[in-house]
C-alpha positions as CSV (number, residue, x, y, z in Angstrom):
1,X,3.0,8.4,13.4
2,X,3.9,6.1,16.4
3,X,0.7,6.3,19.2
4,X,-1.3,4.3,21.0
5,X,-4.9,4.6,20.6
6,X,-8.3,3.6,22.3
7,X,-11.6,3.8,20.4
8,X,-14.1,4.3,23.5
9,X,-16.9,4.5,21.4
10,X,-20.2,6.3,22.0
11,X,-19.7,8.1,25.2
12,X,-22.2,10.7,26.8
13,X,-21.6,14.1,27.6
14,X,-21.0,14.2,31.6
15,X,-19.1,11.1,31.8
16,X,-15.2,10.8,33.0
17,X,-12.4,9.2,30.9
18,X,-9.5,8.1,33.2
19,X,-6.2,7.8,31.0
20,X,-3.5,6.1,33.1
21,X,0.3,6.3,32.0
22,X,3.6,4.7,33.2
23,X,5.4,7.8,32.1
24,X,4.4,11.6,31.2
25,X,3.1,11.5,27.6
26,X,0.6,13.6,25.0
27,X,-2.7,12.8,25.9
28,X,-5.2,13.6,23.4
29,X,-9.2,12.7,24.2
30,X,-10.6,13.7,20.4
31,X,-14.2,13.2,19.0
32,X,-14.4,11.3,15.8
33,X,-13.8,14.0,13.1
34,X,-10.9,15.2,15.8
35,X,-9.7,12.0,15.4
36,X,-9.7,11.8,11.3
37,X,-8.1,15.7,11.2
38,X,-5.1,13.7,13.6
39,X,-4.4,10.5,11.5
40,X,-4.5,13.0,8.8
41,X,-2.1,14.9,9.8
42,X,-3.9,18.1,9.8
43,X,-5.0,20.5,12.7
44,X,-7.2,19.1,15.2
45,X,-8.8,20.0,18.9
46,X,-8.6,17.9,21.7
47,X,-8.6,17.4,25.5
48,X,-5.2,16.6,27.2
49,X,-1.8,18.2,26.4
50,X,1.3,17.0,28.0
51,X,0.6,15.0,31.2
52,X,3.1,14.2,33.9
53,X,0.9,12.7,35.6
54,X,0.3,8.4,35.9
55,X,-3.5,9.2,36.1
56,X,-5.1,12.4,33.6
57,X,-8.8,12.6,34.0
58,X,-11.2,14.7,31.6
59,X,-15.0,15.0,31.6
60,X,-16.6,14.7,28.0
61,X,-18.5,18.0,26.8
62,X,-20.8,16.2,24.1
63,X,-22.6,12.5,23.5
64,X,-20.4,11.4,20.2
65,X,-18.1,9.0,19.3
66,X,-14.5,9.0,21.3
67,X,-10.7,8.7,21.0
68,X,-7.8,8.5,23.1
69,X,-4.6,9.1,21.7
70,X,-1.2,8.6,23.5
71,X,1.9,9.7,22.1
72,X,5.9,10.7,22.7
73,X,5.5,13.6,20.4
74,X,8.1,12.2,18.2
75,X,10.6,11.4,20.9
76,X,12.2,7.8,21.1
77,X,10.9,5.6,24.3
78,X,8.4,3.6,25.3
79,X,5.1,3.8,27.6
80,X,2.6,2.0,28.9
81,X,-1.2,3.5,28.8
82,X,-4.7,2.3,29.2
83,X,-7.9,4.8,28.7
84,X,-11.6,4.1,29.9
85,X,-14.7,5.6,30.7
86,X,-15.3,5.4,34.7
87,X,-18.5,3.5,35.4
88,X,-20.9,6.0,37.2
89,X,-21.1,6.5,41.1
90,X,-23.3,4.7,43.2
C-alpha cells in the first residue's frame, strides 16, 4: 500500500484535526486498532472518505491514540498533505 501517514498521538475527545490536501484524496482519521485492521489489510472504521476539498476537518469522538491516513486509493499521482490537531481557541 502507497499512503501517507501522520501518527498524532494521544489526542482528546473534543479536539479538531485539520487534514490539508493539494488535491482530492482518501482521508482516513483511524484510532490505533483502526489503524492496525488498515496496514493489515483487513476491514477497518474511520473518519473521512473521499475529500475534494484542500482543507477536511473532523472532531475526535474518544481520548486514544490517532492516525491520519492519506491515500489515491490505488490510482497513479501524487499529493501533497499535512494533518494536525488545531491548538484550542482562546
Amino acid at each position: 500500500m502507497n499512503f501517507q501517514e501522520y501518527d498524532l498521538g494521544l489526542v482528546p475527545s473534543g479536539k479538531t484535526v485539520e487534514v490539508k490536501l493539494s488535491n482530492s484524496a482518501i482521508v482516513r482519521i483511524m484510532n490505533k486498532a483502526n489503524y492496525i485492521e488498515y496496514s493489515l489489510g483487513y476491514d477497518h472504521q474511520f473518519i473521512g472518505g473521499y475529500i475534494k476539498d484542500s482543507v477536511y476537518r473532523a472532531v475526535i469522538p474518544n481520548t486514544e491514540h490517532w492516525f491520519v491516513v492519506v491515500d489515491l486509493g490505488g490510482y497513479c499521482g501524487n499529493i501533497i498533505s499535512s494533518a494536525r490537531v488545531l491548538p484550542d481557541a482562546d
